[in-house]
C-alpha positions as CSV (number, residue, x, y, z in Angstrom):
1,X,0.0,0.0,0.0
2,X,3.0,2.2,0.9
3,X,4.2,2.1,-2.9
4,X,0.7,2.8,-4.5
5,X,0.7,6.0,-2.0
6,X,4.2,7.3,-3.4
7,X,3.3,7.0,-7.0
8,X,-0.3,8.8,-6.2
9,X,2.3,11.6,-4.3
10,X,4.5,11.5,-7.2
11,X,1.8,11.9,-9.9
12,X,0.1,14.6,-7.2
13,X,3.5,16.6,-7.3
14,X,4.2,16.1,-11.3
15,X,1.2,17.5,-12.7
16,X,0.5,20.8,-10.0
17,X,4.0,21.6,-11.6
18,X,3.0,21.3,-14.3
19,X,-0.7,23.1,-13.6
20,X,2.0,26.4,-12.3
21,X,4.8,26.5,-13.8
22,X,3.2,28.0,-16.8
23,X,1.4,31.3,-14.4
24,X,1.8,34.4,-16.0
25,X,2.8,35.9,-12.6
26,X,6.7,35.8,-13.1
27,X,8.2,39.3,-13.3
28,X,12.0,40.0,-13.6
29,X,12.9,40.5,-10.2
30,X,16.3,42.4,-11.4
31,X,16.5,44.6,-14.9
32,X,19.7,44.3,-17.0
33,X,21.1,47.1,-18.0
34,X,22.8,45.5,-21.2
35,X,19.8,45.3,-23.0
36,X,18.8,46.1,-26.8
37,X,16.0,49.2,-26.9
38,X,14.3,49.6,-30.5
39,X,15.2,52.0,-33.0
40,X,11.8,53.4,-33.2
41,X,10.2,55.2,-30.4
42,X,8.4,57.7,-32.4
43,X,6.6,57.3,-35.5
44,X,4.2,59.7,-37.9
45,X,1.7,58.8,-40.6
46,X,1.5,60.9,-43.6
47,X,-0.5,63.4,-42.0
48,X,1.5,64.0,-39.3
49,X,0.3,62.6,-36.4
50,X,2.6,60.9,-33.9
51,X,2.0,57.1,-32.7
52,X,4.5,55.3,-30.1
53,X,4.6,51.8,-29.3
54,X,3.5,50.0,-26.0
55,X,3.4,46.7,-25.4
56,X,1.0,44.7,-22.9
57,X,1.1,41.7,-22.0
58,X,-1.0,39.3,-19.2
59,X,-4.3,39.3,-18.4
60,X,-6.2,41.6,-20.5
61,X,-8.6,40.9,-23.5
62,X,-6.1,41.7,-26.6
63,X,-2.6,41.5,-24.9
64,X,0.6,42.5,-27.9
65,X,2.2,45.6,-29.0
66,X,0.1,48.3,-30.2
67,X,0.6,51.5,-32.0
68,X,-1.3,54.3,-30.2
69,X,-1.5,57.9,-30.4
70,X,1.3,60.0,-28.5
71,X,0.2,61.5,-24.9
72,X,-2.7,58.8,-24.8
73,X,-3.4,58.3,-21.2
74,X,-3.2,54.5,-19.3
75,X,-7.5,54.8,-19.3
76,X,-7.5,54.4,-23.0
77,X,-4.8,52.3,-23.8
78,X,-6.9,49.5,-21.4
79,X,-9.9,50.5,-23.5
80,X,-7.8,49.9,-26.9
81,X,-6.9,46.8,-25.4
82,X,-9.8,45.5,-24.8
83,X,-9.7,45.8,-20.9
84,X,-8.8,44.0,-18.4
85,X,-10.2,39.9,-18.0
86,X,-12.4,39.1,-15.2
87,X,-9.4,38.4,-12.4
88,X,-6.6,40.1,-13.5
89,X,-5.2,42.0,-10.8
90,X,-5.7,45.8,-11.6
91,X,-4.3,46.9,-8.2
92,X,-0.2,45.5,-8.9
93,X,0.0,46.7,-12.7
94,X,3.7,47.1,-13.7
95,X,5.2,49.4,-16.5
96,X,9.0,48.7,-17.7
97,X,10.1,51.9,-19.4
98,X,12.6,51.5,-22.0
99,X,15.1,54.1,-20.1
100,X,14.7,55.2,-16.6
101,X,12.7,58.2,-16.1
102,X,14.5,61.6,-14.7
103,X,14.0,59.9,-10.9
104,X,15.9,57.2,-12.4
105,X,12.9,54.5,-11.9
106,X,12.5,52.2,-14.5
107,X,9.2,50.3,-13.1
108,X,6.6,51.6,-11.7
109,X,3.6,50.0,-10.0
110,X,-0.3,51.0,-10.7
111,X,-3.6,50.9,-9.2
112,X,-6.1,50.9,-11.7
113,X,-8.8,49.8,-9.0
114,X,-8.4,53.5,-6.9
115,X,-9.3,54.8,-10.2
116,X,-12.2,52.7,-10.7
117,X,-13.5,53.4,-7.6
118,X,-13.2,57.0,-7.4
119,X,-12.3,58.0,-10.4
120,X,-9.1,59.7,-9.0
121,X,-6.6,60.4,-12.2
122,X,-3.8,61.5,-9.8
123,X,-2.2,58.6,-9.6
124,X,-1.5,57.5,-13.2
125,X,1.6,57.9,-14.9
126,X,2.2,59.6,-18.3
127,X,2.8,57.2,-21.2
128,X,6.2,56.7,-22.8
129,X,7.6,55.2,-26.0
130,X,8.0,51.5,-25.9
131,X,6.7,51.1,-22.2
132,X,5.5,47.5,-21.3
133,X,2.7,47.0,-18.9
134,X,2.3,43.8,-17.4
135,X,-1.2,43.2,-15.9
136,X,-1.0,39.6,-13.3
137,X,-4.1,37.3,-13.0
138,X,-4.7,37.3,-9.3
139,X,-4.4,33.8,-7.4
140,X,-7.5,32.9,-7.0
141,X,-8.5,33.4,-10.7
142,X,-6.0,31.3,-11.6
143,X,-6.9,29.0,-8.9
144,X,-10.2,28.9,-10.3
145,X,-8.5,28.4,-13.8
146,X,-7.5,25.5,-13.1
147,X,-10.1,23.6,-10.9
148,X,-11.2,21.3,-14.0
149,X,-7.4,20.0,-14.4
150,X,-7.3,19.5,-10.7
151,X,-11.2,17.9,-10.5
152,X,-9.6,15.2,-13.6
153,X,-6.6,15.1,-11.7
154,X,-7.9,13.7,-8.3
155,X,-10.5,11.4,-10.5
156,X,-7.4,9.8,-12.1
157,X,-6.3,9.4,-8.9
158,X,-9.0,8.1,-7.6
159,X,-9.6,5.8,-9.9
160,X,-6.2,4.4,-9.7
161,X,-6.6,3.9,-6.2
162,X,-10.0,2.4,-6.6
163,X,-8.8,-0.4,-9.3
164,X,-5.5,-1.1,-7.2
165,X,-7.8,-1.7,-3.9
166,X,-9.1,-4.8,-5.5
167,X,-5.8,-6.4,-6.0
């Protein structure tokens, strides 16, 4: 019985790694400062008007780089994007600049839920060329996520038990 309840430990182990190690909830915890930046950090259409890039990426409905308008505030580059998805976790948004603003930060950390609430613009940032914002599904949602692999996990499992008890 001991060796049936090591493999059903083993098998336990194996596929919750695999179940996480996928989360999109890893941020670089240090920035290099040996990195490539892009050519491009302004661009104009044939009538003149000024785009940037930004890039965002996690849990949002249409997640990639987009070209937007120059001074567009954080409010309507989440609208472009669709928004954010049901659990994504709008109170730790991160933005990466490309180069370190004149405080010398090169992250900083949002709360799009204080906005939501009161409506409160103070608090948001300006918009630079070729930021990336990085929008984390919160725990639980991912939690939730992943209740059916669990639920055919512990069947499996149980299962398994079930045909070795008769033996």
């Amino acid at each position: 019985m001991m060796k049936h309840y090591l493999v059903v430990q083993i098998l336990c182990l194996f596929c919750l790694q695999k179940m996480f190690a996928n989360s999109n909830n890893f941020i670089p915890s240090n920035l290099v400062e040996d990195y490539q930046v892009s050519s491009e950090r302004y661009i104009s259409d044939s009538g003149g008007k000024i785009f940037i890039n930004v890039n965002v990426w996690g849990f949002v409905n249409n997640p990639g780089s987009h070209q937007v308008f120059d001074g567009i505030d954080i409010i309507t580059l989440f609208s472009i994007v669709g928004g954010p998805k049901p659990g994504a976790n709008i109170k730790d948004i991160k933005i990466l600049r490309e180069f370190p603003d004149s405080d010398g930060k090169i992250m900083h950390k949002i709360n799009l839920h204080n906005f939501l609430k009161e409506g409160n613009r103070s608090s948001l940032i300006n918009i630079k060329p070729n930021d990336t914002f990085i929008v984390p599904q919160k725990f639980s949602s991912l939690i939730l996520d992943k209740v059916g692999t669990i639920n055919t996990i512990l069947s499996l499992i149980n299962l398994y038990l079930q045909v070795n008890r008769g033996n």
